[in-house]
Biotite code that builds the C-alpha atoms (Angstrom):
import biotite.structure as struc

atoms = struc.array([
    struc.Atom([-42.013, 78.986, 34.374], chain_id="A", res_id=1, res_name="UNK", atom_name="CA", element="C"),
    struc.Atom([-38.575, 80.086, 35.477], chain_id="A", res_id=2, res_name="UNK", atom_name="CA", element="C"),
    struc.Atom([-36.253, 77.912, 37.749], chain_id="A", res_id=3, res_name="UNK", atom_name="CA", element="C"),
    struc.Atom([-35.063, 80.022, 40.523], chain_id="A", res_id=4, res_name="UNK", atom_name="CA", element="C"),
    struc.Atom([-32.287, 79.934, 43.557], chain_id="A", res_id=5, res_name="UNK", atom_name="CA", element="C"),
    struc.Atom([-33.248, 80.940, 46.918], chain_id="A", res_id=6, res_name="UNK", atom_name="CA", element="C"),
    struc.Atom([-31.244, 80.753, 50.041], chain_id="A", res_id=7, res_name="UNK", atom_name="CA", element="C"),
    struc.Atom([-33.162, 79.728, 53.186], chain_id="A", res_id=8, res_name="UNK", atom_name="CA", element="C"),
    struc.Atom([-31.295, 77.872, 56.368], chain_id="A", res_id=9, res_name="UNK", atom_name="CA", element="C"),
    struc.Atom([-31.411, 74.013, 55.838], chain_id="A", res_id=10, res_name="UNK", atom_name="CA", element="C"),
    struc.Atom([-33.431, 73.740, 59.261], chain_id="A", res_id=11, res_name="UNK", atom_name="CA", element="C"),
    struc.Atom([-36.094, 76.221, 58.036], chain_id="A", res_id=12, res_name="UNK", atom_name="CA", element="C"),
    struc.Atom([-36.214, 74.353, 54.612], chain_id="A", res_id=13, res_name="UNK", atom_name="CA", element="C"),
    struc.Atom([-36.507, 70.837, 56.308], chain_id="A", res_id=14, res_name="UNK", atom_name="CA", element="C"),
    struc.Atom([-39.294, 71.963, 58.457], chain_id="A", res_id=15, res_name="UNK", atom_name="CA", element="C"),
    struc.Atom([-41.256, 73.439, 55.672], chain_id="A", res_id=16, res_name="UNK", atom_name="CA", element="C"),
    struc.Atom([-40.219, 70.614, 53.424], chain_id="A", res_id=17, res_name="UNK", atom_name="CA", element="C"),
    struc.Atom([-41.960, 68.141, 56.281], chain_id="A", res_id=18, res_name="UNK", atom_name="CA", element="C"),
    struc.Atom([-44.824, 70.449, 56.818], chain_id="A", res_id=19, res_name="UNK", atom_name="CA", element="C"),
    struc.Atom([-45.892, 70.245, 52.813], chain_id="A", res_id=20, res_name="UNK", atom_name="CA", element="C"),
    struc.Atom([-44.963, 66.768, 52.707], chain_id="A", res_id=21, res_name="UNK", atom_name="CA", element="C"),
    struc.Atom([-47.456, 65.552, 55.523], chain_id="A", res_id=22, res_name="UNK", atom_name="CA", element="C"),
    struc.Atom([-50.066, 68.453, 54.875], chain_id="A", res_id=23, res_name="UNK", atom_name="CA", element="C"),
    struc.Atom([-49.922, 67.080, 50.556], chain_id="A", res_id=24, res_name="UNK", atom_name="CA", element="C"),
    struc.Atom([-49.097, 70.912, 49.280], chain_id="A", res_id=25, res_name="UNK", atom_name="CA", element="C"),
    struc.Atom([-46.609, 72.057, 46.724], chain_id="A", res_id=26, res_name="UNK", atom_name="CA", element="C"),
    struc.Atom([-43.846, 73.796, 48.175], chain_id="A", res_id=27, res_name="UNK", atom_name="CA", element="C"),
    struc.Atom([-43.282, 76.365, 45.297], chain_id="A", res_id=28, res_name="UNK", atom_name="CA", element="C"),
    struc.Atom([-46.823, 76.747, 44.738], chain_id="A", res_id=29, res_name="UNK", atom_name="CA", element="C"),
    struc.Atom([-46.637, 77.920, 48.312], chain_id="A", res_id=30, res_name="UNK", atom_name="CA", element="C"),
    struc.Atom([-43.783, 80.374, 47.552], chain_id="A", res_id=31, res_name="UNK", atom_name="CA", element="C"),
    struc.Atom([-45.417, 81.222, 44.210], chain_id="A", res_id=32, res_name="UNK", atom_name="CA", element="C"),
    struc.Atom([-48.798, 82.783, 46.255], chain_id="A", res_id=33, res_name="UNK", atom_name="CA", element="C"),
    struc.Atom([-46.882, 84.242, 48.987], chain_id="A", res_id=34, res_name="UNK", atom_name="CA", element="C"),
    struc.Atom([-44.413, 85.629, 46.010], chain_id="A", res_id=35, res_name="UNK", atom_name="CA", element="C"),
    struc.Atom([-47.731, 87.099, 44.486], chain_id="A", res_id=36, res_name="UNK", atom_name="CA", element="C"),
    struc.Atom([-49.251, 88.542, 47.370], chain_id="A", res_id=37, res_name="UNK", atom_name="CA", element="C"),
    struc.Atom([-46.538, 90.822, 48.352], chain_id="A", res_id=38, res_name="UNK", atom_name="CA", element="C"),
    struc.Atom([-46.648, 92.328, 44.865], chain_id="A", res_id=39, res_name="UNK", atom_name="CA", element="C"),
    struc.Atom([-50.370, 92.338, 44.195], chain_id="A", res_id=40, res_name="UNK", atom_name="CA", element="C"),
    struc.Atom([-51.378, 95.700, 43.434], chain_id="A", res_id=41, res_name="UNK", atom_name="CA", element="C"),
    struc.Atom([-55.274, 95.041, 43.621], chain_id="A", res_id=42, res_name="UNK", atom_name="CA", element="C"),
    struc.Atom([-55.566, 91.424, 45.062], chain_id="A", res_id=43, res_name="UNK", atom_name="CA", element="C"),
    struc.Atom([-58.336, 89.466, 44.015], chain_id="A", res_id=44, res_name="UNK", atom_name="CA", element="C"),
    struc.Atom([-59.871, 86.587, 45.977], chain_id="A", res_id=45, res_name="UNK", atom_name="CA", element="C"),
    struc.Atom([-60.780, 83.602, 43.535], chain_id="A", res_id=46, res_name="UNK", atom_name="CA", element="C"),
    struc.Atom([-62.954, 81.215, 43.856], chain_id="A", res_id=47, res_name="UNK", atom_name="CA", element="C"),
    struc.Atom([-60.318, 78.145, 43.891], chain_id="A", res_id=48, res_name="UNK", atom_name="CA", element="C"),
    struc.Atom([-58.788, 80.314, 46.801], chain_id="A", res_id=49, res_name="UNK", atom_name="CA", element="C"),
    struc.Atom([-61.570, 80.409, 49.015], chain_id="A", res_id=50, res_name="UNK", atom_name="CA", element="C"),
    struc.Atom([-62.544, 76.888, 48.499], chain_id="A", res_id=51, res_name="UNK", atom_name="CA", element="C"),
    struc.Atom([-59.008, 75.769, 49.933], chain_id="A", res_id=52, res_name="UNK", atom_name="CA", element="C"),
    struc.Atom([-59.339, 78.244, 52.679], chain_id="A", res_id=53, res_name="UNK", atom_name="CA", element="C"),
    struc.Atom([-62.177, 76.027, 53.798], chain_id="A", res_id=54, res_name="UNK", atom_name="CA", element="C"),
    struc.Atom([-60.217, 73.323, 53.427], chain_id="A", res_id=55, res_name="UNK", atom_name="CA", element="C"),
    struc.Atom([-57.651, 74.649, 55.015], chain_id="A", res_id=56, res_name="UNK", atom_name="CA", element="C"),
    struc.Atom([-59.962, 75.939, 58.091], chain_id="A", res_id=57, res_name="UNK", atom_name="CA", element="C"),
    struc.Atom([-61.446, 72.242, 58.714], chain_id="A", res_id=58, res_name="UNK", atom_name="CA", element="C"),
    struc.Atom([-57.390, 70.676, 58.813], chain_id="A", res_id=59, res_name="UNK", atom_name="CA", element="C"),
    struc.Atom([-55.802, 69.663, 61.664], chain_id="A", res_id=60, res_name="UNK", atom_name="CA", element="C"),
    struc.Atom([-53.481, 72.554, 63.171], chain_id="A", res_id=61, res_name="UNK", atom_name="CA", element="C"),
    struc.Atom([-49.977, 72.593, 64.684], chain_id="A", res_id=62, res_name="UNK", atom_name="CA", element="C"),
    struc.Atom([-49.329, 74.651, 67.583], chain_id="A", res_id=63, res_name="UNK", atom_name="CA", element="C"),
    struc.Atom([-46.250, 76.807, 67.294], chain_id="A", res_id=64, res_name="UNK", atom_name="CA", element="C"),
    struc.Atom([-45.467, 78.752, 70.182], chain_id="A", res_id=65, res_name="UNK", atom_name="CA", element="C"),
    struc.Atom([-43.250, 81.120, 68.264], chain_id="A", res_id=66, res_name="UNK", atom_name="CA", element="C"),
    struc.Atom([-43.113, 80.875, 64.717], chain_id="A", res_id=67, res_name="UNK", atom_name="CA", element="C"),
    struc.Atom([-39.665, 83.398, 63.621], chain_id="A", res_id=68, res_name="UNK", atom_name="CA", element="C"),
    struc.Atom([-37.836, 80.243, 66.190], chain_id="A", res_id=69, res_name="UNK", atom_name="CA", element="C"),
    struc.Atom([-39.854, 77.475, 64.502], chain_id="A", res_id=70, res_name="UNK", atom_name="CA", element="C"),
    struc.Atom([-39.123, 78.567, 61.257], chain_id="A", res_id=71, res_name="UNK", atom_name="CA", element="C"),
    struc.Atom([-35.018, 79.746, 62.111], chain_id="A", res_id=72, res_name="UNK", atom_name="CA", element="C"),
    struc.Atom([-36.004, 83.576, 61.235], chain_id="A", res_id=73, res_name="UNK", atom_name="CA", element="C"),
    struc.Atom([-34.760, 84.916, 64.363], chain_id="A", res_id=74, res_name="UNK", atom_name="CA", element="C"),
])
């Protein structure tokens, strides 16, 4: 495990921060998957993953009109 710097904008990092919190996820396991996906040559789906997809699919849901605004990527 390596200890990394990243810059985000404090509002994006406060939402996302909040969103974790109240949804019980890791934020860098979060960044660690999306991390790996963009660099997965042959992406496997595992087991573990699809069993928290169906988690995932029975949560509760936010609506967010547009996420790049949300999120302060625009």
């Amino acid at each position: 495990m390596v200890l990394k710097t990243f810059n985000v904008s404090k509002e994006s990092y406060e939402k996302f921060s909040k969103f974790c919190k109240e949804h019980g996820i890791s934020m860098s396991k979060q960044v660690e998957i999306f991390i790996q996906s963009q660099v997965a040559e042959e992406p496997e789906v595992k087991k573990e993953f699809l069993e928290r997809l169906e988690r995932v699919r029975k949560g509760k849901f936010i609506r967010i009109e547009n996420f790049a605004r949300e999120f302060g990527l625009e």
